[in-house]
Residue, then its C-alpha position, 0 to 999 in steps of 0.5 A: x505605423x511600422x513595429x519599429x515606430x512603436x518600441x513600447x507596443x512591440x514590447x507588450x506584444x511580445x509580452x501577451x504572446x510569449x506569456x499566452x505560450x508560455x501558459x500553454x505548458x500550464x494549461x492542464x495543471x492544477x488552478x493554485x499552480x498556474x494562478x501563481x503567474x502574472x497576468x498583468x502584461x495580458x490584462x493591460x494590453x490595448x488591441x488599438x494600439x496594435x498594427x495589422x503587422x504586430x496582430x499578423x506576429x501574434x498569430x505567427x508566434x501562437x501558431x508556432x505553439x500550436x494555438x489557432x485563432x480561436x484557441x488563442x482567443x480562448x486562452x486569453x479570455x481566461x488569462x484576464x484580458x478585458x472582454x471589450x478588449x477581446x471582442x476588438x482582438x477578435x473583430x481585427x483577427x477577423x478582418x486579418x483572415x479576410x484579408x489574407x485569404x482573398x490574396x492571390x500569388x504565382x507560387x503557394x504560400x505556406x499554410x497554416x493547419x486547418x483550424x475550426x472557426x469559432x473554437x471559442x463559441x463551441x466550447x463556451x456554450x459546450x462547457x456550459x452545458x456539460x456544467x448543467x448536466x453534471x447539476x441535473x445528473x448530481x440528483x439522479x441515481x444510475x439508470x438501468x436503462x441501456x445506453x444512457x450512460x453512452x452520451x454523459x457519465x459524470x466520472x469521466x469528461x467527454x470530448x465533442x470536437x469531431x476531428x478536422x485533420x482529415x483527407x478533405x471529404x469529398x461529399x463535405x457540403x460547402x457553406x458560408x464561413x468555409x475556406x477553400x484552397x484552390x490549387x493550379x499546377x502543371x503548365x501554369x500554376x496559381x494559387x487562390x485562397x478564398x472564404x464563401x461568403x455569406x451570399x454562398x459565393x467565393x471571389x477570385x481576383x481576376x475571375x469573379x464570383x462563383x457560387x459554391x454553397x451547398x454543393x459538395x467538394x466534388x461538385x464545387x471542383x467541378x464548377x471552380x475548374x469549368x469557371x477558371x479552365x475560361x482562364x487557363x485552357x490548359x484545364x480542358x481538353x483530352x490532354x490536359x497539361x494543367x490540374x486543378x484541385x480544391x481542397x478545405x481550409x478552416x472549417x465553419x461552425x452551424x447551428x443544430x436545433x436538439x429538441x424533444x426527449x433530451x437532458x438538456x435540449x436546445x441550439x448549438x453551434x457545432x463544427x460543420x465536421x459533426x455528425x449526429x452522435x457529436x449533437x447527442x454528446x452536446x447535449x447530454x444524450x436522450x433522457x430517461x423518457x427518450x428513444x435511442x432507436x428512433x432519433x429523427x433528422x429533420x432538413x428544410x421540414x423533412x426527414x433526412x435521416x433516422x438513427x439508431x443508437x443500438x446500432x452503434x451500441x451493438x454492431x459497432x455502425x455509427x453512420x458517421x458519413x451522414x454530416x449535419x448541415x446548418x439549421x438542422x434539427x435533431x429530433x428524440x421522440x418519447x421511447x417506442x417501447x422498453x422490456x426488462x431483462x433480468x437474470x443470467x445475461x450478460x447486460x441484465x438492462x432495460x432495454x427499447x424495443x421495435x415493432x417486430x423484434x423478437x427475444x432473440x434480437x433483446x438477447x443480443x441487446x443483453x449481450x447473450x447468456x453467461x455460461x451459468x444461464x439456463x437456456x431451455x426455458x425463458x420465465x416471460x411476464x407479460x402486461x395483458x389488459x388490466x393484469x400481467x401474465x406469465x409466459x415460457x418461451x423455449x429454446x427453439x421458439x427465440x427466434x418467433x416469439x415477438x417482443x412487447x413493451x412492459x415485457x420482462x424476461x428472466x433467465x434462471x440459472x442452472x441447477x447446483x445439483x451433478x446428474x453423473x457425479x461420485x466422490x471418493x475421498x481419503x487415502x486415494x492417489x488422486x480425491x474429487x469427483x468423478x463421472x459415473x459410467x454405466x455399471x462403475x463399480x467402486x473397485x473401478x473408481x478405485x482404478x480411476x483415483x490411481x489406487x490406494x496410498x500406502x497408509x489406507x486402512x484396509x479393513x473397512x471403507x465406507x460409501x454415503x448414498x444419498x436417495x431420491x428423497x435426499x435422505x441418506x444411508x451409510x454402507x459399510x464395505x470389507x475394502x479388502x475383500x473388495x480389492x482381492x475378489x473375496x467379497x462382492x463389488x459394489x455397484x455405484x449411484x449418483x451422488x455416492x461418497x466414498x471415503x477411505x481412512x488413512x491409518x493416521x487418521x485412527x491414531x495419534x500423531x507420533x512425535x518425539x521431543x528432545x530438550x537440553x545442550x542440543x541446538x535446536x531442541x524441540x518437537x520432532x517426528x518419530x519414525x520407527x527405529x530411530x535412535x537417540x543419535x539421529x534425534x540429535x542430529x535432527x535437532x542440529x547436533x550437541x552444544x558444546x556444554x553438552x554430557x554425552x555421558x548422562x542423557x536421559x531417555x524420559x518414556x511414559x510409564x506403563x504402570x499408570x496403576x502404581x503412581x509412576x509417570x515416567x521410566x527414567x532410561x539412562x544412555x551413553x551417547x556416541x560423542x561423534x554422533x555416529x552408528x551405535x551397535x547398541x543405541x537405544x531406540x527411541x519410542x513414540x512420546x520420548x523425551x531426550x534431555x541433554x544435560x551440561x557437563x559438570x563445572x562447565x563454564x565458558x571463560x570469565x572476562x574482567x577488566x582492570x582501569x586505571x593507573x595499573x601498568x598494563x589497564x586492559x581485559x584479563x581472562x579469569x585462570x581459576x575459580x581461586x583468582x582474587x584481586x591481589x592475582x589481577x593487579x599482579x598481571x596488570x603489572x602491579x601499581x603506577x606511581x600515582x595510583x590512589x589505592x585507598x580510592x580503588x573501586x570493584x564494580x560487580x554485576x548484581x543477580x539482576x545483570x542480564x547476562x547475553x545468553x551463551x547462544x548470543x556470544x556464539x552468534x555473535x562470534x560466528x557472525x564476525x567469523x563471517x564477515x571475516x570471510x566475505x572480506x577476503x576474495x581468496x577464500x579456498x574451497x572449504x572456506x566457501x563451504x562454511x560461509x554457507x553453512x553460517x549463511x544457514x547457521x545464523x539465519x534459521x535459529x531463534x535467539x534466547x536474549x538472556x540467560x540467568x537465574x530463575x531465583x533471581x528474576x523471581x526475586x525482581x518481581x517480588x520487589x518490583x511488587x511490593x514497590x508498586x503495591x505500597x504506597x509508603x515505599x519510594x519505588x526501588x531501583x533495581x540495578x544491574x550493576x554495583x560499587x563495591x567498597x574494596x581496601x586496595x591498600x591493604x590487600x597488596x599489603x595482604x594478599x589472599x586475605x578475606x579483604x582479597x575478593x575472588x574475581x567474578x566475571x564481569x567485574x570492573x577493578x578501577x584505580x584512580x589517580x591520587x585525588x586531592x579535592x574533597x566534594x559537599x553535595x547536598x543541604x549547604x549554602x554553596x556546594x562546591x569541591x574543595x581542596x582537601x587539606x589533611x587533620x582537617x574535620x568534616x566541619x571545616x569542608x563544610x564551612x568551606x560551602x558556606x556551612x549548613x543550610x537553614x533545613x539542613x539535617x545535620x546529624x544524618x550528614x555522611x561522608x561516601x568515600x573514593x572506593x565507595x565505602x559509606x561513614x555515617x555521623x555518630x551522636x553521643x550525649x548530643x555531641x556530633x562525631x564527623x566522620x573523618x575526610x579523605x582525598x576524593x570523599x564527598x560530604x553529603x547533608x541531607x535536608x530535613x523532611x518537611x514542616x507539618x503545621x499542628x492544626x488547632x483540632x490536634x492542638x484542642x486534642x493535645x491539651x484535652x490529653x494533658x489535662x486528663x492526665x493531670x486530673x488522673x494524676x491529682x486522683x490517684x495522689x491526693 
């Protein structure tokens, strides 16, 4: 039944090996990520519906992806499909490959990359052992013992695939299972594939059966070219004009037998390409009881080969030409013997031992010393008879002393102490330790540091020796007589300190501070001779504000006696900051204050908004500029201005004000983006960008700038709001409306209702308003149109009256400019304040209702009756 006589099988073909290669790319991700594709294609598929071709395309395609057979095998076991359905999918494989590989032709057919057979069994019953071994090694702790962790480690996932991509070893040993290619080329050429079957025999058509098992490539080369040269004489002769080469196909698994002193000892089927070290992998490595120097080979009942893992370990040798072959059995005897290293070596481990091997060989075990390790005297604790005994081995004696089991051996570290060691510290060129020669003297170490600095305190130094007993005694040395010869040199001992002061460490740190119009006031060095100039050029140069006239030179009084702190030292300060002949010269502890020029003050801003001719921000003139000034250069009124509704908005104390030093940043900072934006800048201009690049970004920033009486007075009632519990809590407010007569002081100007302009205040004039606004305690608040000689009852009924709480006689009327009415009563009768355009009426509600309880009651009438009976007594 041809591919095309079966459209529906076809199509679930494609299905499972595109899905199958598809899947490869998701092979290593994360099981919520490659669980979320379908499987259903994979999980019905019937492998005897499929024809000999259709299986030939599914192995075609997933090699293409990379997959052999048996990986293919693997995946789809894992993607769902049935297992009867895969013991069939791999029973037609197998039949497929025998098949195939008994196939002859004239020319070489393509062929597939060499493949490990049965992929699937290793991997399985490997995965299933590591699974065991991560469950045995989750309830042991780490081993010291060395080399256990070779083998297995459960942080990291070990591969126990030999690699079968190499030049074919000559000394393979051919067996059941194994395929071979049998190449014939020169005059005649032929092609052979062929599978050893199990009687040990391959068959070629035409030739017959020719026994290969256990003999090596090398040797089967010889006995397939002896076979076939009866066929193709060509082969033989001096001169052969025909070649013949075997080579290895897909490689056979065996089973190896691990036994004894293991993790997880038993029978595996491994790749005929293993060696030893791949079985040991397989099942874990020896275990804490097992020899890692004596793992022995056993073939047919005898001993093949003995391994030592220490080789591997430390001469790097694995002997990986010695092959495993089928039925072998890997024997791990109990350890020979183990010593202990501790101390300063490189690998302080338990380590196995042969007999014979001295110290010297465990020392290259534990990897040699460190550098810290003292190696003139090795401390030995050895098991003799019924106790231990403590032996020394000596440097000359690693080489013959013989290593013993039960052994441990520590390594000390040398001593903290120096046999040659001076130190010289202070006000030395070059501090620290130095070698004692013979006969040094201190002025020689002295030559040795490179000299004094210029700060040394030349009139004493002092050198603390230390004795043998380790007590200690200080002498006192005349550093100057040293140095000129005057007084006697000083020979040095081991262990000598000498320390030499600098004169700065005998006094106080000199300092002097400036505060003030400077702009970096602060503390700054003193060094002698420095005037008031330099110090503010130190401190960034002179704010603008600053009186060059009045700075003041603050100096500690001398006079501690008579009650004076400070001598007040008035100077004139070179407005150019530059050389004075008669400058005052500063003294250690100085404080230069800078102080402001008087009635200095950085230009006042105001605003006008509204229905002024010219709306905008005015510069203030003089301290006498009033509001009438301000409308005046607005261009006077419009035609719609409501004058009687015009509002002053004026900063309170608590305005926090942005400090004279955020407005100069702030201007300098568009300065400079000014100038980054035009790519034409000239030399200079470069210059400044610089220095405001520097300017900007090195100073701290002062936020706010106000009065002290001002933020003393917020605490204060920020205070008593939080502290009284009958206060509703104040609302401190940066800014505020203040009621104005616009009208009247046009009318008026320079009146006393004409208000000198401050900085910061806002003059806003509106259109002329026609509606009049009920807030509060109505039925219906709302605006209505204000109509004139009407009262403030009829707005108010406007809003559906009063409501049923309402508090009518605290009922207040706040006008357009921000002035407040209140209802006046007289004798009962309620006088409304009078309703202007764009007032607002506002009806405050009543507090609430407090019930009188029937206790307060008892006590009311007790009260009253009392009175009444006193009444009665004192009128009878």
């Amino acid at each position: 039944m041809g591919l095309i006589d079966r459209p529906n099988t076809f199509m679930r073909l494609n299905k499972l090996v595109l899905s199958l290669v598809f899947l490869i790319g998701f092979w290593m991700l994360p099981p919520q990520v490659s669980q979320a594709q379908s499987m259903a294609d994979i999980a019905n598929i019937k492998v005897d519906e499929l024809s000999d071709d259709q299986l030939q395309e599914l192995v075609r395609r997933a090699s293409e992806a990379g997959l052999s057979e048996s990986q293919l095998l693997q995946m789809a076991r894992l993607r769902g499909v049935p297992v009867p359905e895969l013991e069939k999918l791999k029973r037609r494989l197998e039949q497929l490959d025998t098949a195939v590989s008994s196939r002859t032709s004239a020319t070489a057919s393509k062929r597939d990359p060499r493949r490990q057979m049965d992929f699937n069994e290793i991997t399985q019953g490997l995965f299933k052992y590591q699974e065991d071994i991560d469950e045995l090694a989750a309830s042991t702790s780490v081993s010291p013992i060395f080399g256990i962790d070779l083998f297995y480690n459960k942080n990291r996932r070990l591969t126990f695939e030999p690699n079968i991509n190499l030049p074919t070893p000559k000394s393979y040993i051919l067996g059941p299972g194994d395929m071979i290619y049998i190449d014939i080329y020169g005059q005649s050429e032929q092609y052979y594939e062929a599978v050893v079957n199990p009687d040990g025999f391959v068959l070629l058509d035409n030739i017959g059966p020719i026994s290969v098992s256990g003999k090596s490539i090398e040797e089967a080369t010889g006995i397939i070219k002896s076979r076939v040269g009866n066929f193709y004489t060509g082969l033989r002769g001096n001169n052969p004009n025909t070649f013949l080469q075997v080579t290895l196909g897909n490689v056979r698994t065996i089973k190896v037998h691990l036994v004894g002193e293991l993790r997880l000892p038993g029978t595996f089927t491994l790749s005929a390409f293993s060696s030893v070290f791949n079985a040991l992998f397989a099942a874990g490595g020896p275990s804490e009881n097992g020899t890692f120097r004596n793992i022995k080979v056993m073939r047919s009942g005898r001993q093949v080969a003995v391994i030592d893992v220490y080789e591997f370990l430390v001469q790097g040798k694995a002997n990986l030409d010695f092959q495993l072959q089928d039925q072998d059995v890997i024997l791990v005897e109990p350890f020979l013997g183990r010593v202990q290293v501790k101390g300063e070596v490189k690998r302080p481990k338990i380590f196995e031992i042969k007999n014979g091997e001295t110290f010297e060989d465990v020392l290259t075990f534990a990897g040699g010393f460190t550098d810290e390790a003292y190696k003139d005297r090795i401390s030995v604790s050895r098991v003799s008879g019924k106790e231990r005994a403590v032996s020394d081995i000596f440097l000359n004696q690693m080489g013959m002393f013989i290593a013993k089991g039960g052994d441990e051996y520590e390594i000390g570290k040398i001593l903290g102490r120096y046999q040659n060691r001076v130190q010289i510290k202070g006000a030395v060129f070059r501090e620290g330790n130095f070698a004692l020669q013979e006969g040094m003297t201190l002025k020689q170490l002295i030559a040795l540091a490179d000299g004094l600095r210029g700060d040394a305190f030349m009139g004493r130094a002092s050198i603390l020796r230390t004795f043998d007993d380790l007590s200690t005694e200080v002498l006192t040395v005349n550093l100057q007589g040293v140095l000129a010869g005057t007084a006697q040199d000083i020979p040095l001992k081991r262990e000598d300190v000498i320390r030499i002061s600098s004169l700065y460490d005998l006094q106080d740190e000199f300092y002097v501070q400036i505060n003030g119009e400077v702009k970096n006031p602060g503390t700054y060095p003193f060094s002698k001779g420095m005037s008031v100039e330099e110090l503010i050029v130190m401190a960034g140069g002179l704010r603008e504000a600053a009186n060059v006239n009045t700075v003041e030179i603050a100096r500690r009084s001398e006079q501690t006696g008579a009650g004076t702190f400070a001598d007040l030292i008035q100077v004139r300060v070179n407005p150019t900051l530059g050389i004075s002949e008669n400058g005052e010269v500063l003294q250690p502890f100085d404080r230069v204050i800078v102080r402001r020029k008087p009635n200095f003050n950085l230009d006042k801003v105001v605003q006008v908004e509204g229905q002024v001719n010219s709306p905008g921000y005015f510069a203030v003139e003089s301290a006498e500029e009033r509001i009438s000034d301000l409308v005046s250069r607005a261009g006077g009124l419009t035609a719609f201005a409501y004058a009687e509704g015009a509002t002053l908005i004026r900063r309170t104390e608590f305005f926090e004000t942005e400090s004279e030093q955020i407005r100069r940043n702030r201007n300098l900072q568009d300065l400079q983006d000014r100038l980054l934006a035009d790519p034409n800048n000239t030399e200079a201009q470069e210059l400044l960008v610089e220095r405001l690049f520097r300017d900007l970004g090195n100073r701290p920033l002062d936020l706010t700038e106000g009065s002290k009486a001002a933020e003393s007075k917020r605490e204060s009632i920020t205070s008593i709001s939080e502290t009284k519990a009958d206060v509703a809590p104040i609302r401190i407010r940066q800014t505020e409306a203040v009621a104005i007569d616009l009208a009247a002081i046009m009318r008026n100007p320079g009146s006393d209702l004409d208000l000198i302009l401050e900085e910061g205040d806002i003059l806003s004039i509106p259109k002329q308003l026609q509606t009049v606004r009920m807030r509060g305690d109505v039925v219906y608040p709302a605006t209505v149109r204000f109509q004139k000689e009407r009262g403030a009852t009829y707005y108010i009924n406007r809003a559906g009256g009063f409501d049923i709480r309402a508090n009518r006689k605290r009922t207040y009327v706040v006008y357009a400019n921000g002035e407040v009415a209140r209802t006046r009563s007289f004798l009962g009768i309620r006088a409304y304040p009078q309703v202007r355009p764009g007032a607002e009426i506002i009806i405050p509600t009543k507090g609430p209702r407090i019930p009188v309880r029937p206790g307060e009651l008892v006590g009311i009438a007790t009260g009253l009756a009392t009175l009444v009976l006193v009444v009665t007594q004192i009128n009878p």
